[in-house]
DSSP file (Angstrom, degrees, kcal/mol; ACC not computed):
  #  RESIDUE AA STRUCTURE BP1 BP2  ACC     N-H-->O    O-->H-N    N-H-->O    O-->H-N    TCO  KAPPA ALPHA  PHI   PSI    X-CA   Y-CA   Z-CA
    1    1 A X              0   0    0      0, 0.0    29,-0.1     0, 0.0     5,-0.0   0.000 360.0 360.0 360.0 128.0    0.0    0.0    0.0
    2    2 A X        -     0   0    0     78,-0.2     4,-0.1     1,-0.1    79,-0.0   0.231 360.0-107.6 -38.9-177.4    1.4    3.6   -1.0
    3    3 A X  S >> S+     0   0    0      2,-0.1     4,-1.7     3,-0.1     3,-1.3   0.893 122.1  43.5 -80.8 -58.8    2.0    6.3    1.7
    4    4 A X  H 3> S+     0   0    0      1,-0.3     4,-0.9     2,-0.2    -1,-0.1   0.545 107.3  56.5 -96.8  -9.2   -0.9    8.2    0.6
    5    5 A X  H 3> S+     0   0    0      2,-0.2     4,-1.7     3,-0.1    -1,-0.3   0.624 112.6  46.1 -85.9 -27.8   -3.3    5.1    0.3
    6    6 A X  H X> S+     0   0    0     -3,-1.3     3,-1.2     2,-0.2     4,-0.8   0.947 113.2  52.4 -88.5 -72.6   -2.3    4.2    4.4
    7    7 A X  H 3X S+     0   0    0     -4,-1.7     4,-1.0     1,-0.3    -1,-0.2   0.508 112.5  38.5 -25.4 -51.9   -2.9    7.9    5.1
    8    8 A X  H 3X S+     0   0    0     -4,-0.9     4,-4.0     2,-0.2    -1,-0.3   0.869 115.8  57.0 -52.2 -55.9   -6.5    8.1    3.5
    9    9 A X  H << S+     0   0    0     -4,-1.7     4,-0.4    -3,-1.2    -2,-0.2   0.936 112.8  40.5 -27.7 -77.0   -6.9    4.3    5.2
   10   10 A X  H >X S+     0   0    0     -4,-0.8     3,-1.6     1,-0.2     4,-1.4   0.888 113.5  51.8 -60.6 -29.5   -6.1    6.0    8.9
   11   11 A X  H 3X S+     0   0    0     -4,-1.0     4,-5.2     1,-0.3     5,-0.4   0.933 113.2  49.2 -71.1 -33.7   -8.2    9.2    8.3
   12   12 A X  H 3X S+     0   0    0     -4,-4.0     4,-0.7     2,-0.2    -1,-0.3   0.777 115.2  42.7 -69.2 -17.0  -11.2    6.8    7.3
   13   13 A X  H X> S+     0   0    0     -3,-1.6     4,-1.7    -4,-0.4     3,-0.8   0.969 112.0  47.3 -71.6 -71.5  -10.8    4.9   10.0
   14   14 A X  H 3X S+     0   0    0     -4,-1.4     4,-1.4     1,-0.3    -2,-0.2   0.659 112.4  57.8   4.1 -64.2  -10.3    7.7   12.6
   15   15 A X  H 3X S+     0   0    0     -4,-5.2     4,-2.3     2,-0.2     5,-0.3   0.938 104.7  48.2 -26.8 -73.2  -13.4    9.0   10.7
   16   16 A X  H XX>S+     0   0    0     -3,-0.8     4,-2.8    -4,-0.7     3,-1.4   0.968 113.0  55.5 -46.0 -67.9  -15.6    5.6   11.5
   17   17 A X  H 3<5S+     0   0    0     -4,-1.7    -1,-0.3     1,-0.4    -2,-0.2   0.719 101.3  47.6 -32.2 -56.6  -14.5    6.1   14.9
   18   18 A X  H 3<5S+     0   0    0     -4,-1.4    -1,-0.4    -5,-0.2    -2,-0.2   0.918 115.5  48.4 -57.1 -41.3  -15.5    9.3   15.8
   19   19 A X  H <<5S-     0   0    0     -4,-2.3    -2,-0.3    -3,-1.4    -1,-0.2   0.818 115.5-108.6 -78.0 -22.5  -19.1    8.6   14.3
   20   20 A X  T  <5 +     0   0    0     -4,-2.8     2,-0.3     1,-0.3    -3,-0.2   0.758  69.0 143.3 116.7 -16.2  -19.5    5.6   16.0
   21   21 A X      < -     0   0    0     -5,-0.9     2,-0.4    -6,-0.2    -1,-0.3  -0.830  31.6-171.3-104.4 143.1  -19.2    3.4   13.4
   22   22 A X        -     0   0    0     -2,-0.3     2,-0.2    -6,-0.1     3,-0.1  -0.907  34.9-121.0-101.5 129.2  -17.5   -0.2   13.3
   23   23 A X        -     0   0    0     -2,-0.4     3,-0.0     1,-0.1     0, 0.0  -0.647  12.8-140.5 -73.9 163.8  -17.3   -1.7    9.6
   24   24 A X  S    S+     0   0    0     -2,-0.2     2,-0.3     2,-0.0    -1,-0.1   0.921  81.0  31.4 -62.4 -63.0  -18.9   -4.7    9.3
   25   25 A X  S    S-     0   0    0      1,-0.1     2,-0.3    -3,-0.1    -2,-0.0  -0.526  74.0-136.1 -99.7 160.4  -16.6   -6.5    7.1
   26   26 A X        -     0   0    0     -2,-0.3     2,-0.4    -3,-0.0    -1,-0.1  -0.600  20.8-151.6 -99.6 168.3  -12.6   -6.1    6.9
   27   27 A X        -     0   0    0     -2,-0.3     5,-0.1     1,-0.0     0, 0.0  -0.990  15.5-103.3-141.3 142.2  -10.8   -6.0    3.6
   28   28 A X        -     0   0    0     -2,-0.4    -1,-0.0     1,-0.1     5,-0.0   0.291  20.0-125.7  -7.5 150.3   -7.4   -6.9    2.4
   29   29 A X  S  > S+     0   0    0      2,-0.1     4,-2.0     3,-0.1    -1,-0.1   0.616 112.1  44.8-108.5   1.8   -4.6   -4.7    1.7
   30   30 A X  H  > S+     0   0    0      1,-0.2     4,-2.1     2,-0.2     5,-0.2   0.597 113.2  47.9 -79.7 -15.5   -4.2   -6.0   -1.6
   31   31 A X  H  > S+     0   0    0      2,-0.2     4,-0.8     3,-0.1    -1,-0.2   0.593 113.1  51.4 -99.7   9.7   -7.7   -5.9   -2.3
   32   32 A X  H  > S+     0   0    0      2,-0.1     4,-2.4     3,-0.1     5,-0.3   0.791 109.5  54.0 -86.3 -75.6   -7.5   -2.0   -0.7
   33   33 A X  H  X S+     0   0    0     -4,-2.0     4,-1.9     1,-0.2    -2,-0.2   0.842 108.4  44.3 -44.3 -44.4   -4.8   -1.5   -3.1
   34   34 A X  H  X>S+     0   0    0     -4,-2.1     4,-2.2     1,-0.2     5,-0.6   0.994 114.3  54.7 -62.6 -43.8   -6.7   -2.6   -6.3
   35   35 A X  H  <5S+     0   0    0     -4,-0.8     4,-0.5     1,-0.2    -2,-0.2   0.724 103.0  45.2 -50.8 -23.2   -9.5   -0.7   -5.2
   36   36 A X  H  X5S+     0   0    0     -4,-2.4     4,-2.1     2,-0.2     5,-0.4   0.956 117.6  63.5 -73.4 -54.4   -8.1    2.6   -4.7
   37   37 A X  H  X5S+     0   0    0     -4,-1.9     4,-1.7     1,-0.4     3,-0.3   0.691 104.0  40.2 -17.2 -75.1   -6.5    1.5   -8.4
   38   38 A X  H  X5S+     0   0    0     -4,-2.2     4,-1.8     1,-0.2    -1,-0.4   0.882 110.4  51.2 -77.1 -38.5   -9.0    1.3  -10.0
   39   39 A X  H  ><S+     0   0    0     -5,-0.6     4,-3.1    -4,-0.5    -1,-0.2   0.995 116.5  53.1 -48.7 -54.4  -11.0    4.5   -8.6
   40   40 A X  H  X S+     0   0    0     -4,-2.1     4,-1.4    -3,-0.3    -2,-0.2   0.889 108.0  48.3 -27.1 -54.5   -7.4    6.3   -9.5
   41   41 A X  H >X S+     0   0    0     -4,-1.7     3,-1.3    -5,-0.4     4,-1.3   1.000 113.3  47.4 -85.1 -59.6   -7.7    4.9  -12.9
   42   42 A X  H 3X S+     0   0    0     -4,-1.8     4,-1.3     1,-0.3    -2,-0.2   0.699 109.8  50.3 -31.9 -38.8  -11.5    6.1  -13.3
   43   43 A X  H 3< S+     0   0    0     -4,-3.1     4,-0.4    -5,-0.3    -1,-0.3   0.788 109.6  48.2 -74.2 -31.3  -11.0    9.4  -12.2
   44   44 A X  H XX S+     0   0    0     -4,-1.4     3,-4.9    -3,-1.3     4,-1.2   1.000 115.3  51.9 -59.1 -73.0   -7.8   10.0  -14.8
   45   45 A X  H 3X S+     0   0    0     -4,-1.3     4,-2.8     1,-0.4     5,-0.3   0.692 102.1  56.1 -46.2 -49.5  -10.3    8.4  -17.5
   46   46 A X  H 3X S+     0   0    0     -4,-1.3     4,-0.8    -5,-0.3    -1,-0.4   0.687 115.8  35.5 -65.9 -28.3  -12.8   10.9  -16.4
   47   47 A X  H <> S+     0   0    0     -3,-4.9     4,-0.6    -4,-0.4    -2,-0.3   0.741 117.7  54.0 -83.1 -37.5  -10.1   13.9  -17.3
   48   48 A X  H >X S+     0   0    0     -4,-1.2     3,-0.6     1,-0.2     4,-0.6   0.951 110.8  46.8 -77.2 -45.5   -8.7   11.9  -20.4
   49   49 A X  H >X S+     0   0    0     -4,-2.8     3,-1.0     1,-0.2     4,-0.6   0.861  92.7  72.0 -73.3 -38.1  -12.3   11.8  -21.6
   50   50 A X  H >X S+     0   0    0     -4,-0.8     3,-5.6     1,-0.3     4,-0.6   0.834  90.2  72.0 -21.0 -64.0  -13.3   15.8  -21.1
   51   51 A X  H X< S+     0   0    0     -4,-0.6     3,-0.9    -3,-0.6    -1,-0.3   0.717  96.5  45.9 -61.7 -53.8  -10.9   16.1  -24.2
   52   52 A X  H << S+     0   0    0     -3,-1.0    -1,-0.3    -4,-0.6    -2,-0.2   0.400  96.0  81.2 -66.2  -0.4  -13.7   14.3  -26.6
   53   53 A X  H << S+     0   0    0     -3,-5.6     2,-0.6    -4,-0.6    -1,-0.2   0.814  90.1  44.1 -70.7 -24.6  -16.4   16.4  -25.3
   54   54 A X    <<  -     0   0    0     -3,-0.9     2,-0.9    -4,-0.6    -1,-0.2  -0.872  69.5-163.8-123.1 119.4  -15.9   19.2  -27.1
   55   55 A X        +     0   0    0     -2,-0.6     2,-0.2    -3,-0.1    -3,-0.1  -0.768  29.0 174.1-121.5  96.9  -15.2   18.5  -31.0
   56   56 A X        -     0   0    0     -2,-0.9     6,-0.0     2,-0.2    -2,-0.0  -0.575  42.4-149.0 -91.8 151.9  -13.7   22.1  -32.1
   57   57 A X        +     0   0    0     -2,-0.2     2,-0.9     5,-0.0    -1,-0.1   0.436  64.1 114.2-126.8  12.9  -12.3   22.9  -35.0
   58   58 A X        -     0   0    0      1,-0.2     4,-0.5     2,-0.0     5,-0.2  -0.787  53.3-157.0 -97.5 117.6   -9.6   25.8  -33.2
   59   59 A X  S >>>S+     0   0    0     -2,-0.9     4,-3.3     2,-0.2     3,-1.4   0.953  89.8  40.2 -50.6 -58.8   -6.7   24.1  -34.0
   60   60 A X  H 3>5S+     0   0    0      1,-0.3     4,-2.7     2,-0.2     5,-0.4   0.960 117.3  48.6 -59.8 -58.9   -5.0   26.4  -30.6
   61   61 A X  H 345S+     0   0    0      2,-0.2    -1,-0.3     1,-0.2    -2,-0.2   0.510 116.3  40.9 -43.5 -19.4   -8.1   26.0  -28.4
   62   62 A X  H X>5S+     0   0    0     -3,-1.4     3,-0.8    -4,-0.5     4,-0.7   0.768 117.4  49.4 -95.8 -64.2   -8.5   21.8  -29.0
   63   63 A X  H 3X5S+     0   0    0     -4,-3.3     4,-1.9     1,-0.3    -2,-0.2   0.931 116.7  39.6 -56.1 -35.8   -4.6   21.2  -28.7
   64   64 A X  H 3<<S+     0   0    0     -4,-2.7    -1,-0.3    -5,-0.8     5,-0.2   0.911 119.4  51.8 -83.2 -22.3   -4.4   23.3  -25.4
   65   65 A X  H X> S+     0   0    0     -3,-0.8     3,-7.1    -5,-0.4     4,-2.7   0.871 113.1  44.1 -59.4-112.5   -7.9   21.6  -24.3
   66   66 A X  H 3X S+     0   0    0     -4,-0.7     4,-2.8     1,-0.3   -15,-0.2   0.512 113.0  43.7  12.6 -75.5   -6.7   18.5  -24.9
   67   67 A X  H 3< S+     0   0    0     -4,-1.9    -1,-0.3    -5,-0.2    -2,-0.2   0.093 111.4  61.5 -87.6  18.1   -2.9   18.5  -23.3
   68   68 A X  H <4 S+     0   0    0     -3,-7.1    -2,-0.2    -4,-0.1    -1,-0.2   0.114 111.3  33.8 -97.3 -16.0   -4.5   20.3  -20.3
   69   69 A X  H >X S+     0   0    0     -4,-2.7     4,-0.8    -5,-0.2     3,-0.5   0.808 115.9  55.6-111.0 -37.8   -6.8   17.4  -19.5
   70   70 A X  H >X S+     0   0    0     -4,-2.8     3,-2.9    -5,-0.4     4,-0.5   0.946 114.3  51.2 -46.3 -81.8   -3.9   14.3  -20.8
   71   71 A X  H 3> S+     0   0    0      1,-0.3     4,-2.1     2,-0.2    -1,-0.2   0.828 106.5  47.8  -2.8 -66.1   -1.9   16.4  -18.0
   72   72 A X  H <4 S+     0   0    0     -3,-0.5     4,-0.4     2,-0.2    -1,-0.3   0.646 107.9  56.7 -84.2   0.1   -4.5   16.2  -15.4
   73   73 A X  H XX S+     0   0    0     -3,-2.9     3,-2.4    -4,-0.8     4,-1.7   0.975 112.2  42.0 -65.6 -85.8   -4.8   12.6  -16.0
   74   74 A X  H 3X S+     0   0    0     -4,-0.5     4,-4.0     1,-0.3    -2,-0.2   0.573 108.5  56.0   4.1 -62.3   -1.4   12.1  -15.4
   75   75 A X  H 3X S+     0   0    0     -4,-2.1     4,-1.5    -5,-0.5    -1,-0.3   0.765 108.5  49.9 -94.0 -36.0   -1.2   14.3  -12.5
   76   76 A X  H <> S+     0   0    0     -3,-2.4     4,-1.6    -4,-0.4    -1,-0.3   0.958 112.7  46.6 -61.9 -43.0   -4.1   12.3  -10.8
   77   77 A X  H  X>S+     0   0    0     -4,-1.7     5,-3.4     1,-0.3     4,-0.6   0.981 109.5  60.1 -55.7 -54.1   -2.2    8.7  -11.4
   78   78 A X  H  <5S+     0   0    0     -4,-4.0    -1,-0.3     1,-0.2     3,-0.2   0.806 102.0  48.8 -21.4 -68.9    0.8   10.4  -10.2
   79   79 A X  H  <5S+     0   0    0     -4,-1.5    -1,-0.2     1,-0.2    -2,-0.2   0.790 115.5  41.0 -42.0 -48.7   -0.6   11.2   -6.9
   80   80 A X  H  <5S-     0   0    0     -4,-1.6    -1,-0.2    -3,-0.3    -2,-0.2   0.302 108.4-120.9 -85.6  -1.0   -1.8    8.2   -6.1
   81   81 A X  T  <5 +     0   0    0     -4,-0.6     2,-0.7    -5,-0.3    -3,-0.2   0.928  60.9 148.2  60.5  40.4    1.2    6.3   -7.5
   82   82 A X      < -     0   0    0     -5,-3.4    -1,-0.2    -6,-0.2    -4,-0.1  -0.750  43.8-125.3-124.3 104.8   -1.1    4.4  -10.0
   83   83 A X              0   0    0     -2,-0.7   -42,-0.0     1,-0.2     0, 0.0  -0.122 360.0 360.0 -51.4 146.6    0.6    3.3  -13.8
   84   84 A X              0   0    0    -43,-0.0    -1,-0.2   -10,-0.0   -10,-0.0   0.275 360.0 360.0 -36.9 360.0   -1.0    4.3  -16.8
C-alpha cells in the first residue's frame, strides 16, 4: 500500500471512529490497493475523456484543451502512484 493510500486508510478509520461506526466486514490490503486503483484509474479516464467532449475545429483552443486534461490525467495517477 502507498503512503498516501495508508494515510487516506487511517483518516477513514479515525473518521468511523469518531461517528461511531464499526465496519462490518474487513478488507485486504491488496484488495484495498486494487480498489483505490482502480477509482485512480476512473477518475484519470474521467479527465482523459473531457478532451472528446468538445469537437472544435480551433486548432489552438482543441490542442491546449486536450494536453490540459492528458496532463491532469497524469497528474491524478501520479498522486496516487497508480501506472497508466
Amino acid at each position: 500500500m502507498n503512503e498516501l493510500t495508508n494515510k487516506l486508510l487511517t483518516q477513514a478509520r479515525a473518521e468511523c471512529f469518531r461517528l461511531g461506526v464499526r465496519p462490518a466486514t474487513t478488507i485486504a490490503y491488496d484488495e484495498l490497493d486494487k480498489f483505490v486503483e482502480l477509482i485512480v484509474k476512473e477518475c484519470a479516464g474521467i479527465a482523459t475523456d473531457l478532451s472528446k467532449l468538445y469537437d472544435r475545429k480551433d486548432v489552438g483552443f482543441d490542442v491546449g484543451y486536450s494536453m490540459g486534461t492528458a496532463r491532469a490525467a497524469e497528474h491524478i495517477r501520479l498522486h496516487f502512484g497508480v501506472e497508466e
